[in-house]
N, C-alpha and C positions, 0 to 999 in steps of 0.2 A: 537514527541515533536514539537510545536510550539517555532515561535521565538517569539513573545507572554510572551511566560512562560521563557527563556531563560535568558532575564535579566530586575529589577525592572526600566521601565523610571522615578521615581521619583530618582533616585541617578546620582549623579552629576556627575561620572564617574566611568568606570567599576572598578573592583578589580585587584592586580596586585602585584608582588613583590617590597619590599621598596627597596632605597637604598639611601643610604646618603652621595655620594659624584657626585653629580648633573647628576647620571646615569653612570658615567665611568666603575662603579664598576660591573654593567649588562652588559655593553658593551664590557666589556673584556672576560665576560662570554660568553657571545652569538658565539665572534670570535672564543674562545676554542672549541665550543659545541655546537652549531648554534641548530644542531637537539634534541640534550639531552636539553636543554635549553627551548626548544619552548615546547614540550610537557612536563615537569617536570611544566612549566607554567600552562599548562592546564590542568592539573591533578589538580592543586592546586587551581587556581581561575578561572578554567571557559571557556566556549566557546569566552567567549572576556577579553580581559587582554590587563592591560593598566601599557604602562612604559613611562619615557622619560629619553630621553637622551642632557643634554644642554638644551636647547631650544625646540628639537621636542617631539612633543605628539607623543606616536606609541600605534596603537590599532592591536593587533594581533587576529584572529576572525577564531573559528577551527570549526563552524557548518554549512555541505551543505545551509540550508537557507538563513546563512547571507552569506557563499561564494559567491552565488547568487546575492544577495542584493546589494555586493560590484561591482561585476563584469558585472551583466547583467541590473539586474532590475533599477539600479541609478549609472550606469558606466560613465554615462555622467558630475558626478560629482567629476571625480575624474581625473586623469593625469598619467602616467606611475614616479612612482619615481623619483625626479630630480637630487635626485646625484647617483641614479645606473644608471641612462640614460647618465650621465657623463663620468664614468667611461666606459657604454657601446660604448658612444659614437668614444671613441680612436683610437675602430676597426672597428666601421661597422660605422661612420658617421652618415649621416643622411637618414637614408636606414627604411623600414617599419618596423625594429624594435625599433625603437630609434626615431622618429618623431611622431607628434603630429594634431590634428585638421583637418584644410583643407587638408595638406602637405601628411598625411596619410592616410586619404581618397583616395586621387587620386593613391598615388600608389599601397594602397592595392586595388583599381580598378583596377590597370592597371595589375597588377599580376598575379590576381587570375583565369586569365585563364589560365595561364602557370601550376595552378597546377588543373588544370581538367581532369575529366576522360578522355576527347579525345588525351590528352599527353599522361595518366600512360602505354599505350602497348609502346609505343616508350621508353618511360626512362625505364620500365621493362627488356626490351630488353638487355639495355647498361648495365642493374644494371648486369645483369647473365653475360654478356659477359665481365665483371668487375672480378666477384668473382669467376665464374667456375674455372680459371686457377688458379689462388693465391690459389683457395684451395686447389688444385691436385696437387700446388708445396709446401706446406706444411711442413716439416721436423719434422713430427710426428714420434713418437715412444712409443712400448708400456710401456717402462720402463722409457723413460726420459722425463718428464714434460715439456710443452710446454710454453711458453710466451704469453696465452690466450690471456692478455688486448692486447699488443704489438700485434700481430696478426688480431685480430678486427680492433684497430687504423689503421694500414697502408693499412686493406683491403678495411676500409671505405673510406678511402682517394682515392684510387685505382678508389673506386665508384665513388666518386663524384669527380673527376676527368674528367671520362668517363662520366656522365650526363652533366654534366656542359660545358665543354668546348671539349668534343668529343675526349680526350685524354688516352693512358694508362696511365703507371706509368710514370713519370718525373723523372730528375734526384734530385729536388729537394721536391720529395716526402715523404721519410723519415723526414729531415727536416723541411717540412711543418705542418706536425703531429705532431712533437716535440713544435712548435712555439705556435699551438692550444692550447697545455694543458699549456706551462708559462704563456699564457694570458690568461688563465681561473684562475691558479694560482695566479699569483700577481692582476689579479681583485676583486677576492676573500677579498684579503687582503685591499684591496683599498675602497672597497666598502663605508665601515663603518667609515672611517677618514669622518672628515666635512671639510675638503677643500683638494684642487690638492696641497699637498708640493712636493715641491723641489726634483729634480730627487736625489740629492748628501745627500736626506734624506731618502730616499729608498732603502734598499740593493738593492733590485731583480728589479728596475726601467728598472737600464740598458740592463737585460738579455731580459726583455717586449719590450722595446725599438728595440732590435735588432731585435725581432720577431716581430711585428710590421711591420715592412718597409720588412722583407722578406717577409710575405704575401703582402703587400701592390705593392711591386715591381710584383710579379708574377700575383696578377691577373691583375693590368694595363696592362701589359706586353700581357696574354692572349687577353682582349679587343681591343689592341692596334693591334693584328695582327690579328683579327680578322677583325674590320672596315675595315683595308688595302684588305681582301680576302673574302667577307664574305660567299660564299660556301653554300652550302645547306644542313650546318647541324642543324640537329632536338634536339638539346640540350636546356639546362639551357641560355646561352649566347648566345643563336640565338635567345631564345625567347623574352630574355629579351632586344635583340638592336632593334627588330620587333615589342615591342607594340605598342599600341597610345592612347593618351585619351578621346574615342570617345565621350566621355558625358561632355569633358572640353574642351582645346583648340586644341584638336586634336596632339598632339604633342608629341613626343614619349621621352626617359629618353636621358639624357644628358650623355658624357664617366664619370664625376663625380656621376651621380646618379648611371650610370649602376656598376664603381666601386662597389659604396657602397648596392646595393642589392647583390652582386656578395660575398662581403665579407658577411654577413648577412646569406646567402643560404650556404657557404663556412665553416662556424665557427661552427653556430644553428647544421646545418645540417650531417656535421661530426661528431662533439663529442659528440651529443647524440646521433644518433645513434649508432655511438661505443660505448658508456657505455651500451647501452641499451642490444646489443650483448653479453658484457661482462657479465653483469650480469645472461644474460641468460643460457650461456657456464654454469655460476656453477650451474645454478638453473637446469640444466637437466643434471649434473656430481652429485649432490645430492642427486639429485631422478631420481632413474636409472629405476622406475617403470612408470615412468609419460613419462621418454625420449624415453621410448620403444614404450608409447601408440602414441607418436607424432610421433615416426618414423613409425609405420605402416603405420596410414593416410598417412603420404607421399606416402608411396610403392603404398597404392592402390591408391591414387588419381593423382601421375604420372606416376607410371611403369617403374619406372626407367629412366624416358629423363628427360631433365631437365625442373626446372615451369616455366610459362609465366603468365601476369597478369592476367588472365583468371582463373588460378588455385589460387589466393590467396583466394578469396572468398570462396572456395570448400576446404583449408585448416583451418576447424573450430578448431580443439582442438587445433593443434599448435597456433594458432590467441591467442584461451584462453590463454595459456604458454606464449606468450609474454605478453598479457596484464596484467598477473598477477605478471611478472616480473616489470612491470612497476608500478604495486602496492606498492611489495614488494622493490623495490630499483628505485625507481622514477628517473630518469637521470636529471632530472629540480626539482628535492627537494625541493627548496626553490625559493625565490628571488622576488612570484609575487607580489610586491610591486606597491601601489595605492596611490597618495598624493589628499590629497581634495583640490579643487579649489573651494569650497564655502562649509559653512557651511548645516551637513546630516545627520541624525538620521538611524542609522544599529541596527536592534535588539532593540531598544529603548533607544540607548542611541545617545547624542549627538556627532558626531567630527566634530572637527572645523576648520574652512579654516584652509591648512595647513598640517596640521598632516597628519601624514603617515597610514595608514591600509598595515597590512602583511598577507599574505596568505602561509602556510605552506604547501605544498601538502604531503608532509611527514606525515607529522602529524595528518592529515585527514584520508589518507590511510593507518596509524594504529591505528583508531579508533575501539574498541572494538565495540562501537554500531552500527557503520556501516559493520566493517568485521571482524566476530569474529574470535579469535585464530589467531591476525593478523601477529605475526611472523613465523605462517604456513603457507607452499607455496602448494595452493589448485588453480590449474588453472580453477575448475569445479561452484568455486566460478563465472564466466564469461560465463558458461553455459547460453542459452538463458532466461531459467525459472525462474534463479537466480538472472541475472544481471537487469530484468527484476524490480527487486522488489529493487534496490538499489536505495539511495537517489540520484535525480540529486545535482552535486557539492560534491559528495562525493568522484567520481574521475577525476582525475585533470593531467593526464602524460601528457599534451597538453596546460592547462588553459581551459578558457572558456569564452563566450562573445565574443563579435565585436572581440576583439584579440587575439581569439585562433590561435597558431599556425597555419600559411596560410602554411606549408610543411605537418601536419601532416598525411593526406594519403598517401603522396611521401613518410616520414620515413616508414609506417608503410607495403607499399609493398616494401620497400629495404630491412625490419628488416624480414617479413617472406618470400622475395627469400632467402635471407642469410643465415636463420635459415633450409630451406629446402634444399640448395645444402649441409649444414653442419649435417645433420640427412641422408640423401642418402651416405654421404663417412664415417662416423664418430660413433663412439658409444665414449660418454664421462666417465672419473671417476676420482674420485680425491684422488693426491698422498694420499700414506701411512703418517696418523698422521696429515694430514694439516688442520689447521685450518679454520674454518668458518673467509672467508674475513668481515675487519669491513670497512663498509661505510667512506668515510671521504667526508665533502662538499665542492668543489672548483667550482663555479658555476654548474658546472655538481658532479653528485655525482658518485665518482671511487672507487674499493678496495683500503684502504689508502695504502696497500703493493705490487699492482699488482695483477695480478691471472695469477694462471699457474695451469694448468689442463694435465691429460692423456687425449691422445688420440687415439683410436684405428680403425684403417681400417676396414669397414663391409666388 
């Protein structure tokens, strides 16, 4: 299917649900149901659907070509959201996620060597010497269900801990992981208000708040003792006080910029990778046929030592299982929102300075025409001769364009050493009678009840 044929340019705007009290009445929806919302959308009027809320035009666009369109081909006409960049901006400042133009530029230059092949064997290294022992200290049993999410959470923190600033566990570790998920939480909720009210107008403001300044205090605190010593470690915050901008003034990031990458690499870099984990857990306690064929690979492709980055590439089918997991329950589901900063034809139809374009990767990666039977978890879908033939812009667990995710190799050899030291100790299944977890989206998409899985010792 061309975008061509997709929608008529002679009509003045796409088709889209009415609503007659100046959009509150879809905006309350969307908060309930964010994902039930957006495809119920598209099912009914289309690859582009058009709402407004107040004053903003919103074009929601669910087909790889115009994904494309928006993000790569004419990204230059667009701007990162300016009131999710608000709301982001509380915790990661003005750090490569959350900055714009020039400003952007230079530090996603200055970066992107810290996430290069000549790092991943060094941060490989710390991810194993992270997760080895958290999982050998475990408190698995065969009868009593484990605290899957809870488990993932504090082992990824453990992680990125140990990358970042060359640490094990803190004592402020538990905590730190808790503070992650209220401000992914009351973000969630913040999103969609059209201006900052008042903290004494927000229940959960102050629970944000408190978490907030606890991260904030620990990683200063980290950078703060680090300038004082700075040692010769091969971390996240070595690299990050070490760059320069050899193509600008030469100059390397300020303790306020490093902060604010620090938080960004800290936040991103955590919680999805633990959702990502999570979901995985039940996706191979599910199918206890698929977790068998992933745990042989492992047996014969390390023999039982443990991996090094070396082996993630020679780990294919497990690679499928994650990426299919990230099909199946995307940890960035929603949010890539694009504001036009001048008037640009997507698909044939007009938006105008202004208006907002949404990109749902949810929604995409249950599109029947791009992956049939999409509430089946088929990792074979990812096989080379198959993924071969998918639309590009059809999958999306990273984004796409100038702004894709600058960690996502770094997640994706954490997610398969993690996923392999937990197939070498571990065979999964899930309790008696429990139900299939349901999604819920708080920036990151989690079990809305937790997961708690068996687990049994090979």
């Amino acid at each position: 299917m061309t975008t061509a044929a997709l929608t008529p340019a002679s009509r003045r705007r796409p088709p889209g649900p009415r609503d007659f009290f100046f959009g509150f009445g879809l905006l309350y929806r969307l908060l309930k149901d964010y994902l039930g919302v957006v495809q119920d959308n598209h099912r009914r009027h289309g690859d582009v659907v058009y709402m407004r809320f107040g004053h903003l035009q919103d074009y929601s666009v669910n087909h790889p070509d115009l994904i494309r369109e928006v993000l790569v081909e004419k990204g230059k006409s667009f701007i990162r959201w300016e009131r999710g960049i608000e709301v982001f901006a509380q915790a990661h400042g003005q750090s490569v996620l959350t900055t714009e133009g020039g400003t952007w530029q230079r530090q996603r230059r200055m970066l992107q060597p810290g996430f290069g092949p000549k790092r991943f064997e060094g941060y490989a290294r710390q991810m194993v010497a992270a997760a080895a022992p958290a999982l050998d200290a475990l408190p698995v049993s065969a009868s009593q269900p484990l605290d899957f999410e809870g488990a993932m959470t504090l082992l990824t923190m453990d992680v990125i801990l140990r990358t970042m600033f060359s640490l094990g566990t803190v004592p402020e570790a538990s905590a730190a992981a808790e503070a992650v998920k209220v401000i992914s939480h009351a973000g969630m909720r913040e999103m969609y208000l059209p201006f900052d009210p008042p903290a004494w107008m927000l229940p959960w403001r102050r629970e944000k708040e408190r978490s907030l300044k606890l991260l904030d205090e620990l990683v200063r605190r980290f950078v703060r003792e680090r300038r004082a010593a700075p040692g010769e470690q091969q971390d996240l915050l070595g690299m990050l006080l070490s760059v320069r901008d050899d193509e600008g003034d030469r100059q390397g990031l300020s303790d306020e910029e490093v902060r604010d990458q620090c938080m960004t690499i800290f936040l991103a870099g955590h919680e999805t990778t633990a959702t990502a984990l999570t979901w995985w857990g039940w996706a191979m306690a599910a199918h206890p046929q698929i977790a068998e064929r992933a745990a042989r690979e492992v047996d014969e492709v390390l023999g039982g030592r443990e991996p090094t980055y070396a082996d993630v590439g020679q780990l294919a089918y497990l690679g499928q299982t994650l990426k299919e997991t990230m099909r199946l329950r995307p940890p960035a589901a929603a949010l890539l929102s694009r504001q036009a900063i001048e008037d640009v034809t997507i698909g044939g139809w007009r938006v105008p300075r202004g208006a907002m374009v949404r990109i749902t990767p949810y929604a995409v990666h249950h599109d029947p025409r791009w992956f049939p039977e999409p509430e089946r978890f088929d990792p074979d879908r990812f096989a080379p001769e198959r993924a071969e033939q998918m639309p590009r812009g059809a999958y999306l667990p990273f984004g796409a364009g100038p702004r894709v995710c600058i960690g996502s190799m770094f997640a994706t050899i954490e997610m398969t050493l993690i996923a392999a030291l937990l197939l070498q100790r571990f065979r999964f299944a899930l309790p008696p009678q429990a139900p299939a977890p349901m999604p819920r989206l708080n920036v990151t998409l989690r079990p809305a009840e937790g997961l708690r899985l068996l687990l049994r010792r090979r």
